[in-house]
Each structure stands twice: as C-alpha cells, then as structure tokens.
C-alpha positions as CSV (number, residue, x, y, z in Angstrom):
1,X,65.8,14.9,82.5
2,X,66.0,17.5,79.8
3,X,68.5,20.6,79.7
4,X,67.4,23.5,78.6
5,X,69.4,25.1,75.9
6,X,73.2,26.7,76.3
7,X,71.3,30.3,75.1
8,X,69.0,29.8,78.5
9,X,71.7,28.6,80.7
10,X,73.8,31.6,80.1
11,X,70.9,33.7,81.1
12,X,70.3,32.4,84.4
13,X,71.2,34.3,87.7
14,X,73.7,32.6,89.6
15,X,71.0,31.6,91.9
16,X,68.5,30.0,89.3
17,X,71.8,27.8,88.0
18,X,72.8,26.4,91.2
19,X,69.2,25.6,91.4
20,X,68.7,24.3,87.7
21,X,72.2,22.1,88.4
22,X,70.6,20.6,92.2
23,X,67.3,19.9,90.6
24,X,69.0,18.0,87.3
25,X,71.2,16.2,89.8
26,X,68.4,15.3,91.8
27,X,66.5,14.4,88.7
28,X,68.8,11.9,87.4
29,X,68.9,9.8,90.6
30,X,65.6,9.7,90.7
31,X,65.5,8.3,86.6
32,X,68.8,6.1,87.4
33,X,66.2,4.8,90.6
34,X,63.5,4.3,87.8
35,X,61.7,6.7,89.9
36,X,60.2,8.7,86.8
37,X,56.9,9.5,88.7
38,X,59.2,11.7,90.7
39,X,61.5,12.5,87.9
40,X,58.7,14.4,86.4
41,X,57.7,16.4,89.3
42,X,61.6,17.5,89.0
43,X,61.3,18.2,85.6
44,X,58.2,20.2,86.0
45,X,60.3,22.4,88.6
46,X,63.1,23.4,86.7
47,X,60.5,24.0,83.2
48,X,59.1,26.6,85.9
49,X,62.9,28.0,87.3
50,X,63.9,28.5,83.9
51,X,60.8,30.9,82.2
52,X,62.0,33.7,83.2
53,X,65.9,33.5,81.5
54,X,63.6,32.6,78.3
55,X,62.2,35.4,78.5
56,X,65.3,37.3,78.9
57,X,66.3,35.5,75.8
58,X,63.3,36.4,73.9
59,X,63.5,40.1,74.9
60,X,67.0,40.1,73.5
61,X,66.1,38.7,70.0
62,X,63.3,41.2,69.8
63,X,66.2,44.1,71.0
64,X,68.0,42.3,68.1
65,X,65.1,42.8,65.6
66,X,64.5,46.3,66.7
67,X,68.4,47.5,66.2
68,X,68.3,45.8,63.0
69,X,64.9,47.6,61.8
70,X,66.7,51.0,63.0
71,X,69.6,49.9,60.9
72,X,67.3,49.4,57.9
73,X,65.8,53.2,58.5
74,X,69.0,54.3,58.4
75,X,70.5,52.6,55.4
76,X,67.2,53.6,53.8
77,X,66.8,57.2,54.1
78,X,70.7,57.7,53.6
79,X,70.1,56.2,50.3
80,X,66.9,58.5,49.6
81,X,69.1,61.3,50.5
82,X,72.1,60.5,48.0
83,X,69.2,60.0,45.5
84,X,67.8,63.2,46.5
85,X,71.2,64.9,46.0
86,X,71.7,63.0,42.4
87,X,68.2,64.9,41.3
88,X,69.3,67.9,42.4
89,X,72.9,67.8,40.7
C-alpha cells in the first residue's frame, strides 16, 4: 500500500484520517495475505478519500503564489515611488 504524503495527511478531516488509517490497515493484511487483487481495490479507495485534502493542498500553494505576487507589487511600486521621489529632489 502507498501513503500519501505528510503535506496530505495533515489536510485530512478527522474523519477522512480514521478512514485513510482503516483502509491502509486493511490494505496491508490483505498484501501480508498476498491478496494484492484486493489490495488494489483498497488502494484505489483511499487514492479516491484523499483528492479532496490535495486539493486543499494545491489551493494553499496557489494562496502562497498569490501572497507572494502581491508582495512583489508592493516591493515594486514602493521602489518606483522612492525613484519617483529621487527625480523630483
């Protein structure tokens, strides 16, 4: 069975993790049984449970891109204004 990332994991409701954490259980016995054809079905589950903390991950990077783009602005026209000021001087 794979994990999914610690990033994902610390997005998931406290439902969706007791989930993820039954179906990874019930995964492993199933691999430990050399029952992969079942395995996979298990896998396929929790690939499905966890889409929408990925999401939530990805909406936070582009949060992060979009305070860092406002940052830019800033820095930018502070710096057109102090050349601005030098002109005038």
């Amino acid at each position: 069975m794979r994990h999914c990332s610690v990033q994902v994991r610390g997005l998931l409701t406290r439902e969706e993790l007791d989930r993820y954490n039954a179906l990874m259980e019930v995964g492993s016995f199933l691999e430990s049984q050399s029952r992969y054809d079942l395995s996979y079905i298990v896998q396929k589950e929790v690939d499905l449970l966890i889409q929408p903390a990925i999401e939530r991950l990805k909406e936070k990077g582009r949060e992060r891109d979009r305070a860092t783009e406002r940052y830019l602005e800033e820095k930018r026209l502070a710096l057109q204004m102090d050349e601005d000021e030098d002109e005038n001087e």
